[in-house]
C-alpha positions in Angstrom: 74.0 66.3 180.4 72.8 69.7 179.7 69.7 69.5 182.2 67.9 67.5 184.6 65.3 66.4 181.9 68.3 64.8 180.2 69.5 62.7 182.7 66.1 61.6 183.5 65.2 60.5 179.9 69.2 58.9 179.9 68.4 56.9 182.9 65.0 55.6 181.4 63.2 57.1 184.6 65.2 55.4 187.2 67.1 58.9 188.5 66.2 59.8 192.0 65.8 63.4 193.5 68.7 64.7 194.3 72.1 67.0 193.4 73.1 66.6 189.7 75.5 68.8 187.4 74.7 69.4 184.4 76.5 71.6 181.8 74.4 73.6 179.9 77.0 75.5 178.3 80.6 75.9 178.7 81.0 75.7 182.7 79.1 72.8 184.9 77.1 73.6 187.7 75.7 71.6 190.4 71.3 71.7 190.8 69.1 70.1 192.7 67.0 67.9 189.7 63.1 67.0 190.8 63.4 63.4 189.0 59.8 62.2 190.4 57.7 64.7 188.9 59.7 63.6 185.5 63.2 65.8 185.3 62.5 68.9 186.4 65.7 71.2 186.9 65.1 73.6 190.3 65.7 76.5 190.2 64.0 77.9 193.2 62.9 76.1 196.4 61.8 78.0 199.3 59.9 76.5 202.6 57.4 78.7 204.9 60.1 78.4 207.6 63.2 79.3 205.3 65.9 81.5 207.2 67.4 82.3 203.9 66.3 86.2 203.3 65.2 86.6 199.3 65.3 90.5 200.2 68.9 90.4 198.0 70.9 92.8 195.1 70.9 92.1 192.0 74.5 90.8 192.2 73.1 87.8 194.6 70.5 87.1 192.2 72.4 86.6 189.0 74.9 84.1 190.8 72.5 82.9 193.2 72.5 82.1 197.2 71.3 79.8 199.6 71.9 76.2 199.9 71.3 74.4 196.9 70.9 71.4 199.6 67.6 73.3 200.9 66.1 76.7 200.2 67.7 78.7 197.5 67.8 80.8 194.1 70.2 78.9 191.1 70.8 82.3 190.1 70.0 84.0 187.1 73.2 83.8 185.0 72.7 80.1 185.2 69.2 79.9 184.7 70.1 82.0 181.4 73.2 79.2 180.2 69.8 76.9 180.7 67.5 78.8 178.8 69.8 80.2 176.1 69.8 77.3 173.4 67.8 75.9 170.8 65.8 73.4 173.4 62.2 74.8 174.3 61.9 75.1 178.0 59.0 74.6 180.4 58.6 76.8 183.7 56.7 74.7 186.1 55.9 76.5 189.3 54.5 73.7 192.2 53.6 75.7 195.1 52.4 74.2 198.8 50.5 75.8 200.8 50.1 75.5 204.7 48.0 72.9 204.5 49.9 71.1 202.3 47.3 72.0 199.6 49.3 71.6 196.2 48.9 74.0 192.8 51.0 73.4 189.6 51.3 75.5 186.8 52.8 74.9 183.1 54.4 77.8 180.9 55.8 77.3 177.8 58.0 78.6 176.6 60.0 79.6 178.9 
């Protein structure tokens, strides 16, 4: 499969949240796939009480760092591979607040 959304539409909804890999291009890599909100490939998670520091270089960026288990970056060479072909992308941006106040955004295309 070349994304989360992929997997999600080949298992006719019935995926569960969780580490995938995917191959959008040539080499596979492993993500963390948001099946419940319907396929969502992550490419960032970050909690209020994350130790991992996103003060990085560029270098840490375009591979990525963190745990892809718990608060990371996918990195952007990879979000790139994603991004590169002839699908149309979505960006959706869920953030929680404190209070465990949810907003959601859409952008297309990404």
């Amino acid at each position: 499969p070349r994304d989360c959304f992929e997997i999600f539409q080949r298992s006719k909804g019935n995926s569960r949240d969780g580490l995938y890999i995917i191959q959008p291009k040539e080499d596979p890599i492993v993500v963390s796939c948001n099946m419940q909100d319907g396929g969502w490939t992550v490419i960032q998670h970050i909690t209020a009480n994350s130790t991992v520091d996103f003060d990085r270089t560029w270098q840490d960026y375009k591979y990525g760092f963190g745990s892809i288990h718990d608060n990371h970056w996918l990195g952007n060479e990879y979000i790139h591979q994603l991004t590169s072909s002839s699908v149309r992308y979505i960006l959706g941006v869920k953030l929680v607040d404190l209070n465990a106040e949810i907003k959601w955004g859409q952008y297309e295309p990404f």
